[in-house]
VOGUFI-78084 format. One record per residue (C-alpha): x, y, z; residue in one letter. Coordinates in Angstrom, 2 decimals, always signed. Layout:
VOGUFI-78084
> X  Y  Z  a
...
//
This chain:
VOGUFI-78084
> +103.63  +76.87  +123.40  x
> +105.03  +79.36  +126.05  x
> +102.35  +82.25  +127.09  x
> +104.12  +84.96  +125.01  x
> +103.55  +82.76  +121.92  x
> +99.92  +82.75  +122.61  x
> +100.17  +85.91  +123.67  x
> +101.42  +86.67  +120.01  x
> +98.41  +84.20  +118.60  x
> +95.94  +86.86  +120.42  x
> +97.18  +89.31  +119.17  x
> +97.60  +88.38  +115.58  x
> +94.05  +87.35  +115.67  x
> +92.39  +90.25  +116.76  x
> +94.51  +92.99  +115.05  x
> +94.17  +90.94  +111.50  x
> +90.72  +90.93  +111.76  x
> +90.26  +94.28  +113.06  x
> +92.62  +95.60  +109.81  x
> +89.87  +93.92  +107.28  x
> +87.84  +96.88  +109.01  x
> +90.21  +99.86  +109.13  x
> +90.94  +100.57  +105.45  x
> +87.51  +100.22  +104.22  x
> +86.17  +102.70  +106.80  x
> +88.74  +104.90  +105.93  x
> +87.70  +104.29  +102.27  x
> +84.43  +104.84  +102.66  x
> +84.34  +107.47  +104.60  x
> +85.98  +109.63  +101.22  x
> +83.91  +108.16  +98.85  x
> +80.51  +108.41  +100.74  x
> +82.20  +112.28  +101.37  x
> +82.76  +112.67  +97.51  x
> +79.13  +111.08  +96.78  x
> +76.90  +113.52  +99.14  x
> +79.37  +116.58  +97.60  x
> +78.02  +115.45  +93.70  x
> +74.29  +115.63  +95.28  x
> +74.68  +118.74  +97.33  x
> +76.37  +120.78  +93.84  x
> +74.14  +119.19  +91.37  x
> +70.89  +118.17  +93.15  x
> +70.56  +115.15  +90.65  x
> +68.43  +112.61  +92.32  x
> +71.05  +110.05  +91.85  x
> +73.64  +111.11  +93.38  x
> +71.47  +111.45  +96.93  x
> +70.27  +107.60  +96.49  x
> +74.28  +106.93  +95.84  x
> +75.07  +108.51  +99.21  x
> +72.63  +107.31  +101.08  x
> +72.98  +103.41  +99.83  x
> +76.63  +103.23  +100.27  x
> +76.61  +105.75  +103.35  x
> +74.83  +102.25  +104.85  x
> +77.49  +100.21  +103.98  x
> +80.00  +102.66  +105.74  x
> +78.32  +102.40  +108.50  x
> +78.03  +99.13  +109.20  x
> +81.35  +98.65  +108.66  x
> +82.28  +101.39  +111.05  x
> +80.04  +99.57  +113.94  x
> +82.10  +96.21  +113.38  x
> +85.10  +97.88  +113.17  x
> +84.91  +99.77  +116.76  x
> +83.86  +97.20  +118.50  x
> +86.73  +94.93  +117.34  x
> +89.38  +97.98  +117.78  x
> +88.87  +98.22  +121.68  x
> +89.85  +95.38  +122.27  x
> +93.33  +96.24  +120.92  x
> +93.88  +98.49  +123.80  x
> +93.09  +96.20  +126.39  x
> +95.07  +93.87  +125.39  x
> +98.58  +96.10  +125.43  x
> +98.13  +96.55  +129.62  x
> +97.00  +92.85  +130.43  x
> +98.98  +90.57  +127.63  x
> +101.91  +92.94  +127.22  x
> +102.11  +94.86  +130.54  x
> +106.00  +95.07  +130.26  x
> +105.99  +95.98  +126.93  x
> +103.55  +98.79  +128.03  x
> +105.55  +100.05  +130.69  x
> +108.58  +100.18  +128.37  x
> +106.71  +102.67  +125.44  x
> +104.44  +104.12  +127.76  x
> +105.78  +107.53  +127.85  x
> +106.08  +107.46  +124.04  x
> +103.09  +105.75  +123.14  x
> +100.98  +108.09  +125.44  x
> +100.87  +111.36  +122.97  x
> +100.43  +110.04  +119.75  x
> +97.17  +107.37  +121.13  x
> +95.66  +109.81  +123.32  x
> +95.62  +112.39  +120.59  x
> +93.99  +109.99  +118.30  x
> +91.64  +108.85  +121.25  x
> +90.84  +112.45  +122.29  x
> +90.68  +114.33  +118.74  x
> +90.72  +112.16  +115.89  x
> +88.19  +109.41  +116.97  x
> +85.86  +111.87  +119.17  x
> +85.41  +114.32  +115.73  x
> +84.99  +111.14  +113.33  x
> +82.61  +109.80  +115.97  x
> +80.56  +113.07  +117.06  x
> +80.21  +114.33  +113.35  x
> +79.22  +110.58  +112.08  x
> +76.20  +111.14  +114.74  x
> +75.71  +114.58  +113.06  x
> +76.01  +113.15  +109.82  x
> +72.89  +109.90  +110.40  x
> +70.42  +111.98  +111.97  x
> +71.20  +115.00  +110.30  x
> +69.27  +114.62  +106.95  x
> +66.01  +116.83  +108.00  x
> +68.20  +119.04  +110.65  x
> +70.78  +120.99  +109.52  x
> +71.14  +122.87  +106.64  x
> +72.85  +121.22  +103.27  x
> +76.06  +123.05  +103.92  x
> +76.37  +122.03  +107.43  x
> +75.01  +118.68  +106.45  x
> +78.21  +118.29  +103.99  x
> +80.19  +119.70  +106.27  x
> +79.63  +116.82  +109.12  x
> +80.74  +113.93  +106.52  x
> +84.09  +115.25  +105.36  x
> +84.60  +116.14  +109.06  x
> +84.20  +112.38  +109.81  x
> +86.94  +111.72  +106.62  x
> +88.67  +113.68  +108.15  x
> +88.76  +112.17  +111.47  x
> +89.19  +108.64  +110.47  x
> +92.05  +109.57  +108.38  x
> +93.40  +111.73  +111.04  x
> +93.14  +108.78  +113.57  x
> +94.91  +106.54  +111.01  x
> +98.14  +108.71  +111.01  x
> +98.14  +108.96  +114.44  x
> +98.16  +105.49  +115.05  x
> +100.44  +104.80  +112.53  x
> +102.51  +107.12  +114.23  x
> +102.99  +104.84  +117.39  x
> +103.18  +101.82  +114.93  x
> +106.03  +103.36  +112.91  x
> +108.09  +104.31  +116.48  x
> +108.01  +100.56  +117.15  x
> +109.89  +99.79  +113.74  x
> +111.98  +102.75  +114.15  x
> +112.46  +104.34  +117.46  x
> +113.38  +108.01  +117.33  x
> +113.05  +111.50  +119.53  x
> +113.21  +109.74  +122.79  x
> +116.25  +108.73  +125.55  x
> +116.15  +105.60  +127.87  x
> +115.20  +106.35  +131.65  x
> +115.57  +103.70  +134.49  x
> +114.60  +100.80  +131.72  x
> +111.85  +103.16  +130.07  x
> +111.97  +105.01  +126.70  x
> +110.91  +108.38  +127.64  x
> +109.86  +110.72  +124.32  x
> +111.76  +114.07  +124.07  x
> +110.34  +115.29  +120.83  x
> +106.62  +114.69  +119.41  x
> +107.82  +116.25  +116.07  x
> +110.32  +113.03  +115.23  x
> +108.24  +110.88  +116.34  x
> +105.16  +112.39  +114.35  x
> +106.92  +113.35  +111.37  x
> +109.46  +111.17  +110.78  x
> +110.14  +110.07  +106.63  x
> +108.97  +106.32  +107.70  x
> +105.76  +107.58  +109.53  x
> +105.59  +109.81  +106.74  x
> +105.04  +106.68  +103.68  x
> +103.40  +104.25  +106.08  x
> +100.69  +106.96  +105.90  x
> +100.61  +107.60  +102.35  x
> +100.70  +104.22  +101.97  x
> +98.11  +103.09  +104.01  x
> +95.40  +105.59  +102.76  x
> +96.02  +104.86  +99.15  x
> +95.38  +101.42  +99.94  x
> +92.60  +102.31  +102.38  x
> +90.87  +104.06  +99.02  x
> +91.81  +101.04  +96.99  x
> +90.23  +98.54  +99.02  x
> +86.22  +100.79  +99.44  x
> +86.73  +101.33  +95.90  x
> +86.44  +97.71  +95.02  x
> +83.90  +97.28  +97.43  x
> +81.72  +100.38  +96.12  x
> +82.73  +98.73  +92.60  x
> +81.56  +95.01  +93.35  x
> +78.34  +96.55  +95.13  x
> +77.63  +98.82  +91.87  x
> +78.37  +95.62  +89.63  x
> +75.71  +93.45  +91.63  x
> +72.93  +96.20  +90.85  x
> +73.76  +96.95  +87.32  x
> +73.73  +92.96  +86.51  x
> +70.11  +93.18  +88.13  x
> +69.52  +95.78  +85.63  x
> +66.67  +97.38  +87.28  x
> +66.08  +100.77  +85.10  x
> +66.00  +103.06  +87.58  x
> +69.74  +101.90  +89.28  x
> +71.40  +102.38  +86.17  x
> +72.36  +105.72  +85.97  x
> +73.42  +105.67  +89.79  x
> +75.08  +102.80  +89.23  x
> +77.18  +103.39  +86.36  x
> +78.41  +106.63  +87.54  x
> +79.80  +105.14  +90.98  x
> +80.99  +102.27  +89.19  x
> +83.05  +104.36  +87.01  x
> +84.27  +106.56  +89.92  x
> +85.26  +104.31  +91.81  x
> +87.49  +102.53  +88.91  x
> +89.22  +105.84  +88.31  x
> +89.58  +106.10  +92.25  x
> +91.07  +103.07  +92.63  x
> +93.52  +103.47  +89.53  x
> +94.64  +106.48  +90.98  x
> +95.26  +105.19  +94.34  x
> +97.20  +101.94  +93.05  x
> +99.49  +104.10  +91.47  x
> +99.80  +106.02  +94.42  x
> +100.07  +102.54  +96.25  x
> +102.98  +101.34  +94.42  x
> +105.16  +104.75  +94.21  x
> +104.87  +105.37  +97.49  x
> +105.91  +102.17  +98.41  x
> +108.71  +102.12  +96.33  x
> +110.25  +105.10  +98.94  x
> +109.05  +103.26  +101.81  x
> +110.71  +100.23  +100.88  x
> +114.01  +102.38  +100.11  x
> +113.53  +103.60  +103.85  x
> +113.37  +100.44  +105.28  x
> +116.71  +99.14  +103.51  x
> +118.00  +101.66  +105.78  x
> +116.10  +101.24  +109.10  x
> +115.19  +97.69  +108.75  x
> +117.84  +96.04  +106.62  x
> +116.91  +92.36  +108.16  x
> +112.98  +92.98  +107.28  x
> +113.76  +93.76  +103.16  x
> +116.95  +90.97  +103.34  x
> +114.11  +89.01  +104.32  x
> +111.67  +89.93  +102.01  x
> +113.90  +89.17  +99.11  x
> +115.64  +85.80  +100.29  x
> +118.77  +87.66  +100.23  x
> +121.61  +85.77  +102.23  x
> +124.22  +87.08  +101.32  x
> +125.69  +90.89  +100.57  x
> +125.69  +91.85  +97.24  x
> +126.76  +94.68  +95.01  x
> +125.00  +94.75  +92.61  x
> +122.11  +92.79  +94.22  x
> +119.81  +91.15  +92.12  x
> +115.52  +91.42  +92.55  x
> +114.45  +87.89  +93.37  x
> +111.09  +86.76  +91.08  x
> +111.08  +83.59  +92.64  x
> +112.94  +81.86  +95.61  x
> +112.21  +77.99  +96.93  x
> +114.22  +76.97  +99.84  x
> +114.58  +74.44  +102.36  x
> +111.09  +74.01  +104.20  x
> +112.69  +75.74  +107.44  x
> +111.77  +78.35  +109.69  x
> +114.94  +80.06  +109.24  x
> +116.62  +78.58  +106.07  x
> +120.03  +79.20  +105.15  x
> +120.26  +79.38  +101.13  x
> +117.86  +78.81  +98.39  x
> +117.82  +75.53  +96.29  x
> +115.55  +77.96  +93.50  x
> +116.05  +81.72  +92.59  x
> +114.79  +83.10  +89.58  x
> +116.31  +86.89  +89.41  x
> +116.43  +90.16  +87.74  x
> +120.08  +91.43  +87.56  x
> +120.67  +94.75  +89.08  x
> +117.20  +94.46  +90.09  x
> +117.25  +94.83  +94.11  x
> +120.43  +97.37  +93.85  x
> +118.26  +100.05  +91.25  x
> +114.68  +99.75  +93.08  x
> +116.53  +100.04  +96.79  x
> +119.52  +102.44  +95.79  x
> +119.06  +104.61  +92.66  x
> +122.39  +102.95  +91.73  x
> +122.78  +100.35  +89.57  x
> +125.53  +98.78  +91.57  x
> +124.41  +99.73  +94.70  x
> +125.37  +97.16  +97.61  x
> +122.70  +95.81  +99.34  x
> +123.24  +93.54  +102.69  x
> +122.50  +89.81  +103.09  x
> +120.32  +88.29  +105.73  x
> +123.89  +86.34  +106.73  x
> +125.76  +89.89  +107.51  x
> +123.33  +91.26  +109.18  x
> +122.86  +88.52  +111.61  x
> +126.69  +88.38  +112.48  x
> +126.10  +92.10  +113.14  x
> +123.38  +91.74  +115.74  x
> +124.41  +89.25  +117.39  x
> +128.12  +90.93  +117.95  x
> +125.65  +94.01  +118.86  x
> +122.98  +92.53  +120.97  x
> +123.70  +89.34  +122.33  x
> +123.51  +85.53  +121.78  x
> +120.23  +85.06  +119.56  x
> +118.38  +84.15  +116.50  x
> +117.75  +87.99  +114.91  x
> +115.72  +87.08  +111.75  x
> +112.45  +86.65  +110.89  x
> +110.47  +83.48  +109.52  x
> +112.01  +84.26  +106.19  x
> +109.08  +82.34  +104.28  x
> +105.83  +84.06  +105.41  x
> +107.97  +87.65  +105.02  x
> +109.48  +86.99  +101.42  x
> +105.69  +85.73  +100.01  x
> +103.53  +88.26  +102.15  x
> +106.02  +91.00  +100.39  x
> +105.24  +89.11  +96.49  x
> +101.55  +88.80  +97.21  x
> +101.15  +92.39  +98.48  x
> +103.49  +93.83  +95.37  x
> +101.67  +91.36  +92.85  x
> +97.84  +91.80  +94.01  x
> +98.80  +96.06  +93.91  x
> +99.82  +95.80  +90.12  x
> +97.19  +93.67  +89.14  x
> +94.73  +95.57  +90.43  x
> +95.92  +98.88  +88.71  x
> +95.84  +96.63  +85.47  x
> +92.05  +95.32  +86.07  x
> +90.30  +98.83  +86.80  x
> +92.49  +100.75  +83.58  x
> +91.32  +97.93  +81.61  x
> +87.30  +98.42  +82.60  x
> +88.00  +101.99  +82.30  x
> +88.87  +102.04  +78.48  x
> +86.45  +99.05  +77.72  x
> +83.53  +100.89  +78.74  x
> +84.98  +104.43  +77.46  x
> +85.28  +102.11  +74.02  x
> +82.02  +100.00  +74.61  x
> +79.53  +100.99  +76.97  x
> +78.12  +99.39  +79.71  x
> +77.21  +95.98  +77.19  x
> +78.83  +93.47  +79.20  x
> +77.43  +93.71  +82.73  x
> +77.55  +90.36  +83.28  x
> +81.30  +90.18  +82.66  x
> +81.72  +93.09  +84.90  x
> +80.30  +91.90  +87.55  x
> +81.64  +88.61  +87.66  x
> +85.29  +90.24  +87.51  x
> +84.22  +92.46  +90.26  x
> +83.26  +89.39  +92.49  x
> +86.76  +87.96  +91.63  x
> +89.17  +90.61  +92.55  x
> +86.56  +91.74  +95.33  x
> +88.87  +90.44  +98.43  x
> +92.30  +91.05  +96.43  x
> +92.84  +94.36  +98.34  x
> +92.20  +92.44  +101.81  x
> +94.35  +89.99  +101.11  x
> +97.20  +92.38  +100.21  x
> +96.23  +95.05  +103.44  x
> +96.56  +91.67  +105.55  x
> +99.72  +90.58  +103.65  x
> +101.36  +94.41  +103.83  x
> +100.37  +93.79  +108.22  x
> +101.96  +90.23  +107.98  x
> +105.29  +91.88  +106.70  x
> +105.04  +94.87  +108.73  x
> +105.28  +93.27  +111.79  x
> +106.42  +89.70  +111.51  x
> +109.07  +91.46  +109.57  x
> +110.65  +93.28  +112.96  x
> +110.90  +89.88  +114.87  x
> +112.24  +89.16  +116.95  x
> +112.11  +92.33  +117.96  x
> +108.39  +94.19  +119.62  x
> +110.53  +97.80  +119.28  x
> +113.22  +97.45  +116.65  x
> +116.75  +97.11  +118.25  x
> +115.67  +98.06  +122.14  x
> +112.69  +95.39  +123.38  x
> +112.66  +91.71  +122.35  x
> +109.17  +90.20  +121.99  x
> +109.83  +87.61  +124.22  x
> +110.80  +89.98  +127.27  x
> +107.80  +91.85  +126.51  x
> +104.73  +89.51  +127.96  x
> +103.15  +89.88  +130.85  x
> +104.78  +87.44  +133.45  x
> +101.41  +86.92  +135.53  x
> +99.62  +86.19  +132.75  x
> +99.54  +82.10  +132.11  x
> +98.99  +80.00  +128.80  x
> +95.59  +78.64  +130.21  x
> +94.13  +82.40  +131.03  x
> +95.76  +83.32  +127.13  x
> +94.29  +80.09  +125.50  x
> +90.67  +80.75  +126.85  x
> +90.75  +84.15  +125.63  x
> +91.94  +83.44  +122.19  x
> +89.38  +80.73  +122.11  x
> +87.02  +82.94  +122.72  x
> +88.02  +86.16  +120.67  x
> +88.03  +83.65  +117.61  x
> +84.79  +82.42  +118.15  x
> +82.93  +85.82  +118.99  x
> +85.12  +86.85  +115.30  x
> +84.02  +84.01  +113.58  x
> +79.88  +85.25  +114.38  x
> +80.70  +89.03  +113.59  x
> +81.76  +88.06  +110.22  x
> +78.66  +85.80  +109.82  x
> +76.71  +89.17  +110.80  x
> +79.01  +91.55  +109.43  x
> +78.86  +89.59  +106.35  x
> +74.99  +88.99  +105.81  x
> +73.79  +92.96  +106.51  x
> +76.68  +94.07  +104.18  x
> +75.17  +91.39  +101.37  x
> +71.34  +92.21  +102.55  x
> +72.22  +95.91  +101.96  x
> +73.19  +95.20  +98.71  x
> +70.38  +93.56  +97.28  x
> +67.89  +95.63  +98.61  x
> +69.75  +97.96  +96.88  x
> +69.32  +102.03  +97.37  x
> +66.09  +103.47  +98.52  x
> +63.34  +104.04  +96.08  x
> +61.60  +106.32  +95.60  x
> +64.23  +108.89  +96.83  x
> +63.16  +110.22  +99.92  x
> +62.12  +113.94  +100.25  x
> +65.22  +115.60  +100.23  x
> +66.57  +118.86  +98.17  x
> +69.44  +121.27  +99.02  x
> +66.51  +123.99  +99.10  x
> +64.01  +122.51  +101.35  x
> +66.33  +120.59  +103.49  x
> +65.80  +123.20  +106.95  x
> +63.96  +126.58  +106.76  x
> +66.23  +129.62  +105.05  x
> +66.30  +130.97  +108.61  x
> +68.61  +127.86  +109.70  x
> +71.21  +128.73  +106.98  x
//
């Protein structure tokens, strides 16, 4: 393998593992937000344990998560210096933004927020954590913004081989930025609520006395948090995948084995084909008439183009080449993501109306369910990143910079290959760690008795 392969294997590496991080933070962050608002307008005991307990979870998974994200900026000057050079002008707004407002508010007010508790006054106190939501979330659409030029570059002209930004606004706001947002804080919300859920399920299975009431009331939040969000997760979606039938007709041809143009286009359930990188039919397709032409057109004859067309197209367009995507990992990474979003949605309406019906008399069941569908939302976060951006191949900015032109020529395999080594093996013992303080601060479960803390006594009445 060339160095830009590697190059790719770095990256993949380090921005897949870093992902596992971002949503839950982002998760977190609302629901440890949400938590510390139910203590600070009822003053029930309960809900200041709740905050506190899980507020330790969202930490440590904020710590991991930093320290893995800066290494994603390093890696854009020295691996892909050209690449750099070329969005530079673009990327510099929408990161430095993010660098300068989102992450320094999320990070100040998170300091505010930890040693805060005997400090400020309650209302200042609340204030710092939804300030820190706030920034997290913030910093999410601005990245998202840069992420969302590279699939589909807008408000900018080319300059001596550069894409120089003329408007912020397009690129900010445009309807694709606009749904990968949505999109990925629904899911971010999904994901910490089946972590706060699992967590909640571990204690109640204990069934220590004094958990139980804390316990049962995040555990039912969080299902109704999460079955809100999955519905949000699949309807928005639905419109972003509409978008990208526009601005990314290979990516969805892809994702639906589609080879050739059809009107009306049928939704593929299941396609087997030739064990190829870039197969040419399928030997197996199970389909839904009409399916593809309704969910991507509103019409039920809508035409919908083939992987075959638009190939012919590019290549008359941009040159001699091989313009689509390993159609395998794109049209599964699109099934898993869609199938892991529904079934989730099905699993926390279903625990919502047994224990509405039932109670809490099956603990044991719920928390062994919990376990199960505990790394579902991972797995579809990681599969949603898989089709984002394996999708564009072969392309690193949709229709203007090839991946392959976009490496750093200076860099060699060896340097890449000792780097990767080592970025997978310093990985491999932050999960070990990241892992084993996220499990120990589970079982040792929330802190007991509740320490001395009241909305009234919290700073003297001349502090409010």
């Amino acid at each position: 393998m060339g160095a830009p392969v590697l190059d790719r294997w770095q990256f993949a590496v380090t921005i897949v593992y870093h992902f596992l991080f971002v949503p839950l933070t982002i998760g977190m962050a609302w629901f440890v937000a949400g938590m510390h608002t139910a203590w600070h307008r009822t003053g029930k005991e309960h809900y200041l344990r709740m905050t506190r307990f899980f507020g330790k979870l969202f930490l440590i998974n904020f710590a991991i998560g930093v320290v893995t994200g800066i290494v994603q900026e390093f890696q854009f000057g020295m691996n892909w210096s050209v690449y750099s050079r070329f969005v530079g002008s673009v990327f510099g707004a929408p990161l430095a933004i993010e660098a300068l407002v989102a992450f320094f508010l999320e990070s100040t007010f998170l300091g505010l927020w930890i040693f805060g508790w005997d400090r400020l006054s309650p209302r200042l106190h609340l204030a710092t954590i939804w300030l820190v939501a706030v920034g997290s979330t913030a910093s999410a659409y601005f990245i998202l913004a840069a992420n969302s030029w590279m699939q589909h570059p807008v408000g900018f002209v080319m300059k001596q081989g550069r894409a120089e930004m003329t408007s912020l606004g397009d690129v900010l706001l445009q309807p694709l930025q606009i749904t990968h947002f949505f999109h990925t804080i629904a899911a971010s919300l999904v994901t910490a609520g089946l972590v706060v859920i699992a967590a909640s399920a571990y204690r109640l299975r204990r069934g220590s006395d004094g958990d139980t009431t804390l316990f049962r009331a995040s555990a039912r939040g969080a299902l109704w948090v999460t079955a809100a969000a999955s519905v949000v997760v699949i309807g928005v979606g639905h419109f972003q995948a509409q978008i990208l039938v526009k601005n990314q007709p290979m990516k969805m041809a892809a994702a639906e084995a589609l080879y050739e143009t059809k009107a009306p286009a049928p939704l593929s359930l299941l396609a087997i084909g030739p064990w190829e990188k870039h197969p040419d039919r399928s030997d197996v397709d199970i389909v839904i008439p009409h399916g593809l032409s309704i969910l991507s057109t509103n019409d039920w004859n809508g035409r919908i183009r083939g992987i075959n067309d638009i190939e012919r197209e590019y290549r008359q367009r941009y040159g001699p080449g091989n313009y689509t995507p390993v159609i395998g990992s794109i049209y599964w990474s699109w099934r898993v993501m869609l199938t892991i979003g529904f079934l989730l949605l099905v699993y926390c309406v279903g625990w919502l109306w047994f224990t509405r019906r039932r109670g809490w008399r099956r603990p044991q069941w719920f928390a062994w369910s919990a376990y199960a569908f505990l790394g579902l939302p991972f797995l579809a976060n990681t599969a949603g990143w898989l089709l984002t951006e394996m999708g564009r191949q072969p392309w690193i900015v949709q229709g203007l910079l090839r991946t392959h032109d976009a490496a750093s020529p200076m860099v060699g395999s060896g340097q890449v290959i000792g780097t990767l080594t080592g970025f997978a093996v310093l990985y491999g013992v932050l999960a070990v760690i990241m892992g084993w303080l996220m499990v120990h601060a589970v079982k040792a479960g929330p802190e007991h008795p509740a320490p001395e803390v009241t909305r009234e006594d919290a700073m003297p009445p001349m502090l409010y």
